[in-house]
N, C-alpha and C positions, 0 to 999 in steps of 0.2 A: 543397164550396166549396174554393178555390184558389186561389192567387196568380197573377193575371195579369199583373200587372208584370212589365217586363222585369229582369233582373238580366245584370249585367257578364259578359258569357261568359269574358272573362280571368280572371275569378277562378278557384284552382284550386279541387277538388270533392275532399271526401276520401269516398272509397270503403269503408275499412277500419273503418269505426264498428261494425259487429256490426249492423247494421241492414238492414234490404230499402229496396227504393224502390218496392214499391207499395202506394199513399196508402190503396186500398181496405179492402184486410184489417187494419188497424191500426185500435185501439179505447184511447181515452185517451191518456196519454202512455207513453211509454216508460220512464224513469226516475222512482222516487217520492223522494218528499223526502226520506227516510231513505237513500235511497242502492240499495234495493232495485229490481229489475227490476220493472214491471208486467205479468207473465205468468204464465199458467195453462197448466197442461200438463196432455193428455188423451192417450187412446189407449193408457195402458200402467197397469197396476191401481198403487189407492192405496197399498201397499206397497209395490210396486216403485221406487214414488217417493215415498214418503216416507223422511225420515233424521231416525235419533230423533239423531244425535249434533248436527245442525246444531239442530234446534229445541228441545234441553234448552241448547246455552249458549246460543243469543238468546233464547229466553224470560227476562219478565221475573222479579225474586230473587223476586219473593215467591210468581209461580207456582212456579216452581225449588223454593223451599223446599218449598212444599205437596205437591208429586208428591213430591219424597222423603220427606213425613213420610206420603201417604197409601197410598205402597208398604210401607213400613214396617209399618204398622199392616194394612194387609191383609195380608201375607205372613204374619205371627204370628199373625190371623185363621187363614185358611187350613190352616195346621201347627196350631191350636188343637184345629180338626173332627175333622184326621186323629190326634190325639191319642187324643179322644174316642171318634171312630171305634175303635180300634186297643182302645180300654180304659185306662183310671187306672189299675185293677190292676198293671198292667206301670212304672206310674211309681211310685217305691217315695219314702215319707216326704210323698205327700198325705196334709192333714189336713183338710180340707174334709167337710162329709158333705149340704149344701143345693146343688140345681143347679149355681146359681149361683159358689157358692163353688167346685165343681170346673172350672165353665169359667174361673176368673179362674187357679184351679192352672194350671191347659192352659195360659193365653193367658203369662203369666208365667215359665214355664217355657219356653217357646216363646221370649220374646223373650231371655232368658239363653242360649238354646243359637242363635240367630239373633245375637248379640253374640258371642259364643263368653265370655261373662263365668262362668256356670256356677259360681252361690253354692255349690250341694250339698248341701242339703237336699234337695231331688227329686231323681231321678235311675233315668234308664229301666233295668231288669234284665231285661226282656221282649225277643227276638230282634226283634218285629214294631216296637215302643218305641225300640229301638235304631239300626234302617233309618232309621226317621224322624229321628231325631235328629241320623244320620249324614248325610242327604241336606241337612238343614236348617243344620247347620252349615257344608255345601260353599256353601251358596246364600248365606248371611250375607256366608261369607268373598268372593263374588266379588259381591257386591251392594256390599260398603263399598268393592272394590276399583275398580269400575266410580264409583261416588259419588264417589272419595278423587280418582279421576281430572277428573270432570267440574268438581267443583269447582277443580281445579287449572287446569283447560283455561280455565274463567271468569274465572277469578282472572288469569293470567296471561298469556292472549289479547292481541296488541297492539292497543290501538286508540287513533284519533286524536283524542278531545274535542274536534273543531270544532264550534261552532255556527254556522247561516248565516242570513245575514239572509232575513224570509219574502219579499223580494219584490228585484226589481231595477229602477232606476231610469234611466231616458234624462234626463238632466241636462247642462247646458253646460258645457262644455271646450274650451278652446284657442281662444274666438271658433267655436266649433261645437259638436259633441255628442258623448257617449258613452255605450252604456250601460256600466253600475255595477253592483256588487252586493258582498257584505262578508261575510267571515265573522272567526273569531276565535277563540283555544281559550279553553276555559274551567274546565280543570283545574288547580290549579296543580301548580308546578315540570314541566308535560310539556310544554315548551318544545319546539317541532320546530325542523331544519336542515337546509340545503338542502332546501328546498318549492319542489318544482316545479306549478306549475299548467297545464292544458290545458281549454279551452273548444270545444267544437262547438257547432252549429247543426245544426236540421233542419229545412229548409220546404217546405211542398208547393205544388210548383206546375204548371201547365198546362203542357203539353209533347205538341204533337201534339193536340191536344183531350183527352188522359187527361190524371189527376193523378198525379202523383207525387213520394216525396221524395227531395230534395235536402239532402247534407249538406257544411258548409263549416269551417274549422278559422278561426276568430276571432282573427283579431292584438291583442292586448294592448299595453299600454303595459308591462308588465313581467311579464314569466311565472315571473320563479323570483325569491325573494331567502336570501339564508344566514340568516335565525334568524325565528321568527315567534313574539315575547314577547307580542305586542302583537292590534290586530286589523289586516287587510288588506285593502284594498276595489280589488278588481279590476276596471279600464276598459278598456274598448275603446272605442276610437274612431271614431266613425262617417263615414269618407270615401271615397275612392274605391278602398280596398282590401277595405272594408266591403261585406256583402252585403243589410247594412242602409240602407243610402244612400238617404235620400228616405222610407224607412217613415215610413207615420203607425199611428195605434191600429190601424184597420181595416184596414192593409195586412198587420199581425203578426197579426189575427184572422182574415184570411183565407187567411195561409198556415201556421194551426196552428203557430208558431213554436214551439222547446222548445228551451232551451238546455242542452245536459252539460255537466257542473263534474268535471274528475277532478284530485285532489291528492293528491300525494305527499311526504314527508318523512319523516326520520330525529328518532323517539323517543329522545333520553339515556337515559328511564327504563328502558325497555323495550330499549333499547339493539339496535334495529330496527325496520323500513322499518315505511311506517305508510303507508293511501292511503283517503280518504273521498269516496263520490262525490253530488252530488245532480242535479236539476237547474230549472229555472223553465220553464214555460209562459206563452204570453202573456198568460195574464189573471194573472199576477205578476209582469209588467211594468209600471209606470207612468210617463206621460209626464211631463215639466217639474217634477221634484223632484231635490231632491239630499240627501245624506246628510248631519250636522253629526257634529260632533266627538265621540269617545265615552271619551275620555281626560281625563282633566286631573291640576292638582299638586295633591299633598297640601299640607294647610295649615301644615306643616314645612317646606316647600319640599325635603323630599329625597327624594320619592322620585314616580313616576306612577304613577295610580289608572287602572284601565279598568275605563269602567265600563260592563258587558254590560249592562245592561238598557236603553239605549241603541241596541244595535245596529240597531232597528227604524226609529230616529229619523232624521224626513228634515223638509227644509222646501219651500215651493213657492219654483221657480225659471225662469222661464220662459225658453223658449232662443229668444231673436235670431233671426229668419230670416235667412239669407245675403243680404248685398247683391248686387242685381242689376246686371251693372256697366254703363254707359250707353255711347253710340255712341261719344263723343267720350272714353271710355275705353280701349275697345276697338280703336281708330285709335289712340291716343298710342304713342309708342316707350315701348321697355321702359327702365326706368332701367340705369344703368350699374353699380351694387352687386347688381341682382337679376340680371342678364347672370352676373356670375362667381356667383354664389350657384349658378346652375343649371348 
């Protein structure tokens, strides 16, 4: 299915989105809410394309934490066997003499010479004792070094705390329409500056009897402003610059609409560029609503409250059809103020 509608051939078309234009081989949307691409990539083995560095800092802490604590404890596993393997004899000031009691010697002794802490009570005099222990203390040292780093890399990473509203809204503006949509940080004091924002479009439409997509850069009523403390609700206006002009529900469902959100700004804290992208499909589009207010005063009167869990909040607002203007409209002369207007 596809957009038959005509759309404004003046409108310019941007080319440069990183996207193809045919409709066929595309599955889903493109962009997911998180800001991630929606793509799978085949053809080249799962190591080749995998990267432990990118999926240990976005995994979340509490996985994070767990693969650190379950390397940990297997790796001192492991050196425990070869301990065993190798002989206790060679580890000198075991006291243990029950199975058990010598695997916990191993596993303990293991994880001191894996720390590099090395109490000194045990301690290997065996040549084969001593490889192991040497090899085991090289792996600690570059295991905590690799660790000491990734947690820095989490820790320190810039990123933007926006949160976006789940949906966006065709709502009345100006005596006509726009859509809308909001987002807002929610971290405090990471105030961004200079935030610039950029909007695309993608719709597939009929061309020739194929489909295909079409993508369009969205004029806004305002694309950058200097400080974002607060939240922002981003309109586009729906007119004749608009490639939205005249869409109803069905006209956006049947040109698979998907809108890209990319923002950028300057982090104080991090004291560096910061850029968050998502985007909305048409079925998180909704007609004849608009958004209410998500601020107000404190009961001090000094100072304002934002309040996010609002961001979602919208009311029904029904949008005015355009008047249709009548004969004896269309024959009148133009007045004399809108003559120099134009």
């Amino acid at each position: 299915m596809a957009l038959s509608k005509k759309i404004d051939p003046l409108l310019k078309i941007n080319n440069d989105t990183g996207f193809g234009n045919n409709a066929e081989n595309y599955g889903g949307r493109f962009i997911n809410k998180d800001g991630t691409f929606n793509m799978r990539k085949e053809g080249m083995s799962f190591l080749d394309r995998y990267s432990i560095y990118h999926n240990m800092l976005n995994m979340p802490r509490w996985r994070f934490v767990c693969v650190i604590l379950v390397f940990y404890f297997f790796a001192n596993l492991l050196f425990s066997i070869v301990y065993l393997l190798v002989g206790l004899e060679q580890l000198q000031g075991v006291i243990a003499t029950t199975p058990w009691g010598k695997f916990k010697e191993a596993f303990f002794f293991s994880t001191e010479t894996f720390t590099t802490v090395g109490y000194g009570r045990v301690n290997p005099v065996g040549g084969a004792a001593n490889t192991v222990a040497a090899i085991e203390a090289m792996t600690g040292f570059l295991s905590f070094a690799l660790a000491t780093g990734l947690i820095f890399g989490r820790f320190a990473r810039p990123q933007s705390f926006l949160v976006f509203s789940d949906f966006a809204l065709i709502s009345p503006y100006k005596g006509g329409s726009a859509l809308m949509f909001r987002f807002a940080p929610y971290k405090d004091h990471h105030t961004l500056t200079d935030v610039n924002i950029r909007v695309n479009v993608g719709l597939k439409v009929q061309t020739n009897g194929n489909a295909e997509y079409r993508y369009y850069d969205l004029p806004l009523e305002r694309n950058k402003v200097e400080n974002l403390p607060m939240n922002w609700t981003v309109v586009h206006p729906i007119d004749e610059q608009s490639p939205f002009q005249g869409f109803t529900a069905e006209d956006m469902a049947a040109a698979d609409v998907e809108l890209y959100v990319l923002i950028r700004g300057f982090d104080d804290v991090y004291s560096n560029l910061v850029q968050q992208r998502t985007s909305y499909t048409y079925q998180e589009i909704r007609f004849n609503g608009k958004f209410v207010p998500m601020y107000r005063e404190s009961e001090d009167g000094r100072t304002t409250i934002l309040e996010l869990h609002k961001l979602n909040a919208y009311e029904e607002a029904i949008i005015a059809p355009a008047p249709t203007p009548t004969a004896s409209a269309l024959l009148s002369p133009i007045p004399e103020q809108r003559q120099i207007n134009i």
